[in-house]
N, C-alpha and C positions, 0 to 999 in steps of 0.2 A: 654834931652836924655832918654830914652826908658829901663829903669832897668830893661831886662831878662835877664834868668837864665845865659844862656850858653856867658853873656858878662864875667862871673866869671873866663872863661878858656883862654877867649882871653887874658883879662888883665895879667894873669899870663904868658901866651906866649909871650906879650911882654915882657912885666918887669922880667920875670926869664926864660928865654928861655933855658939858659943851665942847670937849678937846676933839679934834681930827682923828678919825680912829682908822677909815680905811679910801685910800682913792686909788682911782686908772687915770687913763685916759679923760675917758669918757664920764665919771661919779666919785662923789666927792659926800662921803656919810660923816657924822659925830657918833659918837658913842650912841647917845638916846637916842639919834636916827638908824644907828645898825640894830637896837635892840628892838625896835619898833617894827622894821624888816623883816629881822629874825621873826617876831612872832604872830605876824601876819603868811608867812612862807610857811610858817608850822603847822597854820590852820589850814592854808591849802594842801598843804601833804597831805593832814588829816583827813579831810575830804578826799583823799586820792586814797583812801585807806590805810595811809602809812601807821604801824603802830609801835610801842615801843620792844626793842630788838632787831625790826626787820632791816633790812638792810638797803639803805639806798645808795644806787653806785653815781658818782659824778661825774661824768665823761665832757669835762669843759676845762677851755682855757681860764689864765689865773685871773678873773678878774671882778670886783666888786662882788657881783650878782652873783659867784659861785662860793665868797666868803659869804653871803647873807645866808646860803643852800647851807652849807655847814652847819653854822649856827642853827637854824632852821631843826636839821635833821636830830643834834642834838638836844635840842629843846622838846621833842618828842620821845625823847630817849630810844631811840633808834638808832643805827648805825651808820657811821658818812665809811664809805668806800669812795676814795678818788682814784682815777685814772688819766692818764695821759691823754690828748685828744687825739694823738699823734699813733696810738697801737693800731695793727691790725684787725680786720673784721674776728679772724679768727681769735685773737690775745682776746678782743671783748670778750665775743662767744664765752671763752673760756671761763674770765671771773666772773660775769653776770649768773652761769648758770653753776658755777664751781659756789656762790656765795648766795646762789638762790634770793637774788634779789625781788623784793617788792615792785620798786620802781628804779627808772634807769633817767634820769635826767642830762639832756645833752645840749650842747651847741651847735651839733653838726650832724649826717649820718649817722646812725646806730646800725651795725649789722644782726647782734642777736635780737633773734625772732621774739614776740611774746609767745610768751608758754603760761596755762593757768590764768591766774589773778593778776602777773605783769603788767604794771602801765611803763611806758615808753614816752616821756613828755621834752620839748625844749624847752632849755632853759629861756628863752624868750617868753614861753608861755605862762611861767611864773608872772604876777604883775609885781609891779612896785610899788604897790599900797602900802602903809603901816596899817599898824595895832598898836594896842595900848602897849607900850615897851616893858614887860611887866613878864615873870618867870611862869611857866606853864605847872610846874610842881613837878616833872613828873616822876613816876614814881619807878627811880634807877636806880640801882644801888652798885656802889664801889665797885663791886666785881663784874658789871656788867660789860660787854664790852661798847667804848665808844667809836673807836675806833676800826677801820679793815683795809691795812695797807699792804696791798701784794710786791713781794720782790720781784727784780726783773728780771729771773726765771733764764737765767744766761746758758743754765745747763739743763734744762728741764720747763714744765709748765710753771708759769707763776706761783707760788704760794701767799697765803692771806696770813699777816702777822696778825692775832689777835692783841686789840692793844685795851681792854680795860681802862675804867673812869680812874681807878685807883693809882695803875701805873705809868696814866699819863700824867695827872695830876703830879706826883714825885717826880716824872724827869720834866714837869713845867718848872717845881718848886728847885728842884738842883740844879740844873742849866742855869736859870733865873742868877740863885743866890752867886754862882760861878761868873757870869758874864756882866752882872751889873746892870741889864736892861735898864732905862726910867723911864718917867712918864714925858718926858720932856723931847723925848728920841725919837726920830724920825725915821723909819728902817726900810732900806730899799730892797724889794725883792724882784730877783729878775729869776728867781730860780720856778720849778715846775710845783704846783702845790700836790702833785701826784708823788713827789720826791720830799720824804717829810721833814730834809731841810728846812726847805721853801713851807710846809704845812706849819710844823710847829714856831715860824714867827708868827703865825697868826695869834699863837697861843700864850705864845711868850707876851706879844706885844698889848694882847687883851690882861695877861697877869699883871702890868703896870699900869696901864693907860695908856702906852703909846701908839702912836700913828703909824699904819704900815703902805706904803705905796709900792703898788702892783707894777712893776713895766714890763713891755710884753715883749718877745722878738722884734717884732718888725719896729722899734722905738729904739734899736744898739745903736744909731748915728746918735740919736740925742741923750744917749745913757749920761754920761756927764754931765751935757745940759740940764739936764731932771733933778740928775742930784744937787747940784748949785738952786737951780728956783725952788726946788721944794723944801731946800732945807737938812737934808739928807745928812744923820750924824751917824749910821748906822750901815753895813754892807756887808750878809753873809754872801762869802767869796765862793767861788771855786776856778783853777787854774783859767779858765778859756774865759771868764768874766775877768779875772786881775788881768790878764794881757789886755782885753779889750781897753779899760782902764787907762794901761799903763800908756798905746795907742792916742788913742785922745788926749790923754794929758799933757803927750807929748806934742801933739799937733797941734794944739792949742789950750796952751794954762791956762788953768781957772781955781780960784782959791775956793775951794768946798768948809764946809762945817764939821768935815767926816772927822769923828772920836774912835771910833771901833771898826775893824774888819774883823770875820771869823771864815776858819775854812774844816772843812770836811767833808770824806768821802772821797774824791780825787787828790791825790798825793800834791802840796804845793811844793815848788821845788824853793829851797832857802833862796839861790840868788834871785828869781823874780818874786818873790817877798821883799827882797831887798831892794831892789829897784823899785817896786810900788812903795813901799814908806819913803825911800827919797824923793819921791815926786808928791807924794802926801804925805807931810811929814809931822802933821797932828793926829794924822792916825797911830792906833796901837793898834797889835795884832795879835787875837789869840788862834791856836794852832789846838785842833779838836778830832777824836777820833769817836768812832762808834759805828752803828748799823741798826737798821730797821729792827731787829730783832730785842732789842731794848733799849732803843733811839741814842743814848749817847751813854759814853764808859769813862774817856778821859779830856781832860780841859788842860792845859798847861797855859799855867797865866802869863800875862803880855812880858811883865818884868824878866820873865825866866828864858822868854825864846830865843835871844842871841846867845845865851850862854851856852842853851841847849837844843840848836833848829832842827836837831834828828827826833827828839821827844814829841811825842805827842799828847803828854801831860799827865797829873795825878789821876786817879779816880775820883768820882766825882761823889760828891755826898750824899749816903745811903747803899752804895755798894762798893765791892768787893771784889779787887782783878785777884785770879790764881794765875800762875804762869805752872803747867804741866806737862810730863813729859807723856812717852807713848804708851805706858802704863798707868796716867790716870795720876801719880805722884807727883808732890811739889819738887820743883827744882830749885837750886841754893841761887840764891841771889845775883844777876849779873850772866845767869844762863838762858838758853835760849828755849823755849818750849810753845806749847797750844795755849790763846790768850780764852779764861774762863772766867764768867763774871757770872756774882750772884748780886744779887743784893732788891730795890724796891722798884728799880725800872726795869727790871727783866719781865718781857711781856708775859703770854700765859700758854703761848705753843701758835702751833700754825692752825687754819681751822679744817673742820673734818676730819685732821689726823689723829687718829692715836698718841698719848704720850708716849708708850712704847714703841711707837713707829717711829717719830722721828728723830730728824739726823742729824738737828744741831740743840732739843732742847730734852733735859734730864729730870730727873729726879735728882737733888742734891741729897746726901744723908741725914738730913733734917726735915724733910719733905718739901723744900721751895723746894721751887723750881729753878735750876741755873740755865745759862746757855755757856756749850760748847762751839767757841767763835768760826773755829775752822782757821785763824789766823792765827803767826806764830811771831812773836814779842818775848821783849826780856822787861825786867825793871829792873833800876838800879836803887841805890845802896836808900836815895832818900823818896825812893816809890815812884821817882815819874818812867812811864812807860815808854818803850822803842818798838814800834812797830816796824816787822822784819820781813812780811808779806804774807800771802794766803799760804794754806799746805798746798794747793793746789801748784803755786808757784816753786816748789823744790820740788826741782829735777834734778836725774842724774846726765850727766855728762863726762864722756871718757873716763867714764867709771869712778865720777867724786860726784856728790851731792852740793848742786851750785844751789843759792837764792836768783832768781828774778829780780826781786824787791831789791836786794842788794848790787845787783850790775847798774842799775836805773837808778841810784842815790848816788850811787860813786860819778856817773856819769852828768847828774844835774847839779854837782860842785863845780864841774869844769866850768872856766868861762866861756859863755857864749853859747850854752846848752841853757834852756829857757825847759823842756819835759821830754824825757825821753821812757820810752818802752823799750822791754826788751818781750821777742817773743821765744813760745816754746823750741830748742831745737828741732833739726829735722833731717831727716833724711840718712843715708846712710852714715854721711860724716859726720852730722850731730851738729850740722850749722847753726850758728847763733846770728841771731839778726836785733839788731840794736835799729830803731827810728829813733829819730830827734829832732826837735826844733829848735830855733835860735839862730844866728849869727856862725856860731862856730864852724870851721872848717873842720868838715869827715875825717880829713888825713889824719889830720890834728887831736880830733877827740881820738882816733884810733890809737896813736900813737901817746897819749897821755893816759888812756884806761892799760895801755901795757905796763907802765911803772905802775900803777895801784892794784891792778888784779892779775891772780895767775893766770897762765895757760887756760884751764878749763874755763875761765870765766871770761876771758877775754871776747867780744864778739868777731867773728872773722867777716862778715858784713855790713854796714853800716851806711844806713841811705836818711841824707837831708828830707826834712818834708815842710810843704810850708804851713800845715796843721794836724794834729791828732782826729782823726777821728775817734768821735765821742757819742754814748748813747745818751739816751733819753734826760737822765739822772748826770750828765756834763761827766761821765768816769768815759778813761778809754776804753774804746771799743775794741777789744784785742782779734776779735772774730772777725770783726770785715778788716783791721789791720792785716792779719795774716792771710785772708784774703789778696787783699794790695798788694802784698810785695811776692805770693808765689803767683800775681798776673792774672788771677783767676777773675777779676773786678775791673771792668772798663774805664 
C-alpha cells in the first residue's frame, strides 16, 4: 500500500467519523465533516486547473477553512505551500514565483501579479459545501512531494524544503510513537501553520483522531479560557506562549485537563519550565529539537528532563545523529562538533537547487541523502543530545573562540532571568551585549555571569527588556534586537 499523506485523514474518517477533529472560533468540523470538505475543495481546485504536483501556495491565517485547503490540495496530489499572512509583498513575490505556483489562495491582499495560467483566488471564495467524504485515488506516489515549506531566509531569500509523502509520513509515524498523541486529545494550537510546528499537529492529530483547536492572536486574553472550555490536554509551547500561560495562571487559576506540553525551535529556558509545571502541575513536559529541513532529530522524554534540562533528547526513530568535526570525522563521545542527521525524515533537498549546490544537504556514502545541520551539539555517553548553538554563533572574542548559545544558558539558570540573548560583538572593543527578560536585577545577573564565565565570555553590557523580539516562527529576532540596542530602531 502506497503511504501518502492525505491516507492520515481518511483513516480517521473512518475510525472516528463522529470525534471533533478541527475548530476556531468561528467552525467546529468531525472527522466525516473535514473529509467531506476536503473533497469538495479538491473538486473546486480541480475546476481551477489544479493538478497533481502543482503547487498551491496558501497565504492565510490558521484557521478551519485553510486546514480543509490542505487537505484539499493534498487529495489532488498537488502540493500545499503555506505562508504566513504576515510576509511582505516582495517575500510572496518571491515564493510564488520561486515555486511556480498554479494557484495562490488567500485571506487578504496578494501582491504577486498573475503570470501565465496563475489563478489568484480568496479563500472566502472556496464554498463550504461537502462531497461525498470519500478518497480521490490520486495517483501519488511516495516520492512525490506533499509538501513546500520555505525557511525564513534570515540570511538570504527564502528556500522551499522539499518535504515528500514518504518522509513526512515517517516523521508523522516517529514523532507520534515518541510523543504519545491519542485520539481522546484535545490539542491547542496557537502556533502559525506556516511554522511546521503549528502544521504538523495537523498531522499528528489526524494520525490518531484527535481534535485540534486553532486560536488565533487576537484570542491571547482568553488563551487559558479556551483551554479549560475546550478541554484542552495537549500544548505545543514555545517560550513567549509558556510566559503568556504562566501570566494568566497567575492572575487568575484555573484547573485545566493539560497532560502534555512540547517545545521547539526557540530555546525554553529550564527555570520558566519550571515555573509552568508548578502552576500546572499535571502537565508533563517533553523538550524537542529539530528543523524544517527534516522536521524533528531528537525528543528527550518527560521522565528524563529534570535529570537532564540541558538535553534536548534521543534521536528519534529511523534516524541517525553524527556529531562531526571540521573535517567531516566522527568525534569521541562527550565532544563538541557539527550535529548531522541521516536517517527516514531527512527531506529531499531545497527546490530548484542542485544537489551539488547546496549548503546544508549531501550525498551520504551510501547514496541517502543526509543533512548538514549547521548546528553544533555533543551526545553523551547514553545518546541524549546537547545542543550548543548554530556555527554561526561561535565567535571569536579577544582572540578565544566563545559560544553564544553557551553565554545565554549560563545566563537563563540565574534566578530571575526568564530568556536571555546574547548578541554578536562589536565594534572595536569586541562588546558583548547580553538582553534579558525577567525579574532579575542587570547588576546582579552581571555580577553572577562573572563567577561562571571567563573574561571573554563575560558580557560587558547588559540591558533589562520587557520582551524579546521575536519573528514570525516565535525564535528571537536577533536582527531587529541588534538593531535596538545600537538605537538604529525607534
Amino acid at each position: 500500500m502506497i503511504m501518502v499523506v492525505q491516507e492520515l485523514l481518511w483513516n480517521s474518517v473512518r475510525n472516528h467519523p463522529d470525534r471533533l477533529a478541527v475548530s476556531d472560533r468561528t467552525e467546529r468540523l468531525r472527522w466525516s465533516e473535514l473529509g467531506a470538505r476536503a473533497a469538495a475543495t479538491a473538486d473546486e481546485l480541480a475546476d481551477l486547473g489544479v493538478r497533481p504536483g502543482d503547487r498551491v501556495v496558501a497565504l492565510a491565517r490558521p484557521c478551519v477553512r485553510t486546514v480543509v485547503l490542505m487537505w484539499a490540495v493534498l487529495e489532488l496530489g498537488a502540493v500545499f505551500v503555506p505562508l504566513h499572512p504576515g510576509l511582505t509583498r516582495t517575500q510572496v513575490d518571491h515564493v510564488v514565483n520561486d515555486c511556480d505556483a498554479r494557484v495562490v489562495v488567500a485571506d487578504g491582499p496578494v501582491g504577486a501579479p498573475p503570470a501565465g495560467d496563475r489563478r489568484i483566488i480568496g479563500l472566502d471564495d472556496l464554498s463550504r459545501a461537502s462531497a461525498a467524504p470519500r478518497p480521490r485515488r490520486a495517483t501519488t506516489s511516495e516520492d512525490d512531494p506533499a509538501l513546500l515549506i520555505y525557511t525564513s531566509g534570515t540570511t538570504g531569500d527564502p528556500k522551499g524544503v522539499v518535504c515528500p509523502h514518504r518522509q513526512v509520513r515517517a516523521a508523522v509515524d516517529s514523532i507520534g510513537s515518541c510523543l504519545g498523541y491519542r485520539s481522546d486529545d484535545v490539542i491547542a494550537c496557537r502556533l502559525p501553520l506556516a511554522f511546521d510546528y503549528g502544521l504538523y499537529q495537523l498531522l499528528l492529530a489526524a494520525d490518531c483522531g484527535a481534535e485540534v483547536v486553532i486560536i488565533s492572536a487576537a484570542e491571547d486574553v482568553r488563551l487559558l479560557r479556551i483551554i479549560v472550555e475546550q478541554g484542552v490536554t495537549v500544548v505545543p509551547l514555545v517560550p513567549s506562549l509558556a510566559r503568556m500561560l504562566i501570566t494568566l495562571q497567575r492572575h487568575r487559576p484555573a484547573g485545566t485537563a493539560l497532560r502534555l506540553v512540547t517545545n521547539t525551535g526557540a530555546r525554553m529556558a529550564p527555570a520558566l519550565m519550571e515555573e509552568f509545571l508548578e502552576l500546572f502541575p499535571r502537565a508533563q513536559y517533553v523538550s524537542m529539537y529539530g528543523m524544517t529541513e527534516c522536521k524533528r532529530i531528537s525528543i528527550l522524554p518527560a521522565d528524563e528532563w529534570r535529570a537532564h534540562p540541558e538535553s534536548v533528547g534521543r534521536v528519534i526513530p529511523g534516524d541517525e545523529i553524527l556529531i562531526l568535526d571540521e573535517n567531516g570525522d566522527p568525534v569521541e563521545t562527550g565532544h563538541p562538533g557539527e550535529i548531522v542527521v541521516r536517517g527516514s525524515t531527512v527531506m529531499s533537498g531545497y527546490w530548484g537547487i542542485p544537489m551539488e549546490a547546496q549548503d546544508r544537504y549531501h550525498r551520504a556514502p551510501d547514496g541517502s541523502v543526509e543533512l548538514r545541520t549547521g548546528d553544533r551539539g555533543r551526545l553523551d555517553g547514553a545518546g541524549r543530545l546537547f545542543f550548543m548553538g548554530r556555527n554561526d554563533d561561535i565567535v571569536k572574542r579577544h582572540g578565544v573562540r566563545i559560544s553564544l548559545h553557551e553565554i545565554e544558558s549560563t545566563a537563563e539558570r540565574i534566578e530571575g532571568v526568564d530568556a536571555a540573548v546574547a548578541l554578536h560583538p562589536s565594534g572595536p572593543s569586541e562588546n558583548l551585549t547580553l538582553c534579558f527578560t525577567g525579574p532579575a536585577d542587570p547588576d546582579f545577573l552581571g555580577t553572577t555571569l562573572e563567577e561562571f564565565l571567563d573574561q571573554a565570555r563575560v558580557p560587558n553590557r547588559i540591558i533589562h527588556m520587557d520582551s524579546i523580539p521575536l519573528t514570525r516562527n516565535a525564535k528571537p529576532d536577533r536582527r531587529h534586537l541588534e538593531n535596538l540596542c545600537l538605537g538604529t530602531v525607534a
